[in-house]
C-alpha positions as CSV (number, residue, x, y, z in Angstrom):
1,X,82.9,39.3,83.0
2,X,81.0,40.0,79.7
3,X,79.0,42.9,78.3
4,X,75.7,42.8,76.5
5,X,77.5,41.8,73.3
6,X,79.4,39.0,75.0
7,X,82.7,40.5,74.8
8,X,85.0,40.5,77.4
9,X,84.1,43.9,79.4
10,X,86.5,46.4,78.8
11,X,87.3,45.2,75.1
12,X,84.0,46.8,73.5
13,X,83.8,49.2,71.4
14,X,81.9,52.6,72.4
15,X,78.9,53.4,70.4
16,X,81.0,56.3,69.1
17,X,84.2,54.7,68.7
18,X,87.2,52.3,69.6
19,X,87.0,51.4,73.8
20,X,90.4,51.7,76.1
21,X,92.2,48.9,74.9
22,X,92.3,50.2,71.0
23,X,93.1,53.6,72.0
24,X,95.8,53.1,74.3
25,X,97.5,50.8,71.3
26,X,96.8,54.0,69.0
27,X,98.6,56.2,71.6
28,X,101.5,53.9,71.6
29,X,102.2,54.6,68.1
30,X,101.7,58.2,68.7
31,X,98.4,59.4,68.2
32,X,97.2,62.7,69.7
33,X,93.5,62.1,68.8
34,X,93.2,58.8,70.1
35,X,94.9,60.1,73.7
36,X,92.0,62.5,73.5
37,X,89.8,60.6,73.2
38,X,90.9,58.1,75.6
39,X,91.1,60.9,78.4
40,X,87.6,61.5,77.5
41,X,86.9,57.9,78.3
42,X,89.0,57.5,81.1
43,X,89.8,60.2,83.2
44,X,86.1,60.3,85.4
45,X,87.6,57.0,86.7
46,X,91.3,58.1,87.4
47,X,89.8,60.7,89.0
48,X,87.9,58.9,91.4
49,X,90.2,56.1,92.2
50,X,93.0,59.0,92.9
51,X,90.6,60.7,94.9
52,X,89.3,58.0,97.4
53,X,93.2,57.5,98.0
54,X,94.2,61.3,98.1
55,X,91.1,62.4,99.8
56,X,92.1,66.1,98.6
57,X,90.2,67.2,95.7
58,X,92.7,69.7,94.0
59,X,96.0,67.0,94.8
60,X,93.4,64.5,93.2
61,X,93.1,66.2,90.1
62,X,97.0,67.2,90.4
63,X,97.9,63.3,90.6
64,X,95.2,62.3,88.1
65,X,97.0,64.8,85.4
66,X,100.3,63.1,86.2
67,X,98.8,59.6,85.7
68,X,97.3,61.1,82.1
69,X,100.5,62.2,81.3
70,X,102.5,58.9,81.9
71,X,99.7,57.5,80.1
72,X,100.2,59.2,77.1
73,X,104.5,58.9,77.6
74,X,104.5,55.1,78.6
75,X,101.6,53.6,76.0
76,X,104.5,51.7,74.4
77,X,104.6,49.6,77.9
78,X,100.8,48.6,77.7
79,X,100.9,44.7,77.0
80,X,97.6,44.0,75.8
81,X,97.9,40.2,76.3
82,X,98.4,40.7,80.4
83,X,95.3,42.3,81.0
84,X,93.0,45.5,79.8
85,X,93.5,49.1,79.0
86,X,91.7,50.2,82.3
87,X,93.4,48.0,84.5
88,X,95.9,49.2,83.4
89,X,95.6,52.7,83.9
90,X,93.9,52.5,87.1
91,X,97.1,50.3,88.7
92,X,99.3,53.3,86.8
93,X,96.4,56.0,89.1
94,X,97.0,53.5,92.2
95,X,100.4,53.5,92.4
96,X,100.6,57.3,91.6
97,X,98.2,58.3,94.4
98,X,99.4,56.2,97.0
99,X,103.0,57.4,96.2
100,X,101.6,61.0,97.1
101,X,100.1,60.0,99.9
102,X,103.1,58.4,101.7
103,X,105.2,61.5,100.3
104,X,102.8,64.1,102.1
105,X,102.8,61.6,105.5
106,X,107.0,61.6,104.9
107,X,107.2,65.2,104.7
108,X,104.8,65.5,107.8
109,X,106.5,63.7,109.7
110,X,109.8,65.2,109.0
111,X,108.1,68.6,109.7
112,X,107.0,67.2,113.0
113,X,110.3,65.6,114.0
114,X,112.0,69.0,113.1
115,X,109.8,70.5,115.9
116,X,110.4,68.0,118.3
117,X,114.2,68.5,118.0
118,X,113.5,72.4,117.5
119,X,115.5,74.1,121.0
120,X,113.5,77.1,120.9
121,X,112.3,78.6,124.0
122,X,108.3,78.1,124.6
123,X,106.1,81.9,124.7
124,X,106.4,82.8,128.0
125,X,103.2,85.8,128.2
126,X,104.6,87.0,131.6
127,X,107.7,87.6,130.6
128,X,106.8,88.8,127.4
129,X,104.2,91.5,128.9
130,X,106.6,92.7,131.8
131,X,109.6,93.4,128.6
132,X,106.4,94.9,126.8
133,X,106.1,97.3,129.8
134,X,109.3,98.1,130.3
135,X,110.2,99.2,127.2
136,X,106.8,101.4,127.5
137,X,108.0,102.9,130.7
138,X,111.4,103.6,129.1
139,X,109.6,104.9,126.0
140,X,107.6,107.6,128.1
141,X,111.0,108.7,129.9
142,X,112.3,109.2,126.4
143,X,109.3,111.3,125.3
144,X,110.0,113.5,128.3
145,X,113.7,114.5,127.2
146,X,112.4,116.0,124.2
147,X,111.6,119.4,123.7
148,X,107.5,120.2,123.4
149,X,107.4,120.8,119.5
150,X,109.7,117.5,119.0
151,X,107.1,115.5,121.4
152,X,103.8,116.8,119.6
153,X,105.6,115.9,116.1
154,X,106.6,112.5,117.1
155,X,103.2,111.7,118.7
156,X,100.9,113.3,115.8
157,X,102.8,111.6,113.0
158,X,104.2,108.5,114.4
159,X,101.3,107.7,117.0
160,X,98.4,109.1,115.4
161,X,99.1,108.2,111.8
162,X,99.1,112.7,110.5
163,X,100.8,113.1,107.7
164,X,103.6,115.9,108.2
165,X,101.0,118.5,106.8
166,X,98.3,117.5,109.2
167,X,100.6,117.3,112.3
168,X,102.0,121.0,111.2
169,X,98.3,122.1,110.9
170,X,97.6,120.8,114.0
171,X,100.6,122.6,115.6
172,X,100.1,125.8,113.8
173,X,104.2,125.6,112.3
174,X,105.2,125.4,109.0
175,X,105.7,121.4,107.6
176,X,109.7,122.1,107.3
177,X,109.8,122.8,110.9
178,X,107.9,120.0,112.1
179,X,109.9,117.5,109.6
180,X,113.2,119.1,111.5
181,X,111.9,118.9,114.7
182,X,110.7,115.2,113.9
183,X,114.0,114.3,112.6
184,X,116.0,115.7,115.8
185,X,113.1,114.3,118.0
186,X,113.6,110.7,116.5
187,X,117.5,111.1,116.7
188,X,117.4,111.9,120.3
189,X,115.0,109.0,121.3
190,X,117.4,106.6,119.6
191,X,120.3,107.8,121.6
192,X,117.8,107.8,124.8
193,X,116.3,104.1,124.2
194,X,119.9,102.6,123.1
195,X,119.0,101.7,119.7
196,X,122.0,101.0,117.1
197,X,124.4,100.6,120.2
């Protein structure tokens, strides 16, 4: 296929410069301006060939910076006489994105084998409610061991959200008392529910 000028498309020249093909031979010898400017030229391409194959917009850009990158680390591979600078580059974006693709279907369906073989215990809500109650139940017999002032610190600061100045506000004692009496409160309803045994 030819351009305008009758050259073989892909081997023109821009109007502001060199095309792909004299770039990417610039590159090989290790010229930063001329990979510039051939990311400039060629990126909008990678870009969309990664993404129709990704589908992902931010893994598409991800992928299309690693294909840039390779670009610009294997230009010394770029055989002009087997075919253009494009071509190229979008088999290097082809290969790249479907690579990532069959990576992120491996890694689901290791994630999904994983469950399969996974020997946990499906949410029972029944069961789950009735220990819910329970513990409740016991939690009220607990609160009835204690002595009034422990009870009314307990349920102020841990059930209400007070701080220990508000609860002893509330309670019309002095902050150190309602601290102690917290602190004995909470020690007796850990010996009462079990906890730590």
């Amino acid at each position: 296929m030819e351009d305008a000028t009758g050259r073989p498309a892909g081997e023109t020249e821009a109007a502001d410069g060199p095309g792909p093909e004299q770039l990417l031979v610039a590159v090989a010898r290790g010229d930063e301006r001329a990979f510039a400017r051939l990311y400039d030229q060629v990126a909008p391409q990678v870009f969309g060939l990664v993404q129709r194959i990704v589908r992902d917009a931010a893994q598409s850009e991800e992928v299309s910076q690693e294909v840039l990158v390779e670009v610009w680390r294997s230009a010394t591979r770029y055989r002009p006489e087997r075919g253009g600078a494009m071509t190229w580059i979008l088999t290097l974006a082809h290969r790249r994105a479907v690579d990532r693709v069959r990576a992120a279907q491996a890694a689901a369906d290791r994630e999904a084998k994983v469950g399969r073989q996974a020997p946990g215990r499906p949410y029972d809500e029944v069961s789950e409610t009735v220990l819910s109650r329970l513990e409740q139940r016991q939690l009220r017999r607990c609160l009835t061991t204690l002595t009034e002032l422990q009870r009314e610190s307990v349920l102020l600061t841990y059930y209400r959200g007070y701080t220990y100045r508000q609860a002893a506000g509330l309670l019309e004692a002095p902050t150190a008392t309602v601290k102690t009496r917290l602190r004995d409160g909470l020690i007796r309803l850990r010996d009462c529910l079990g906890v730590g045994r």
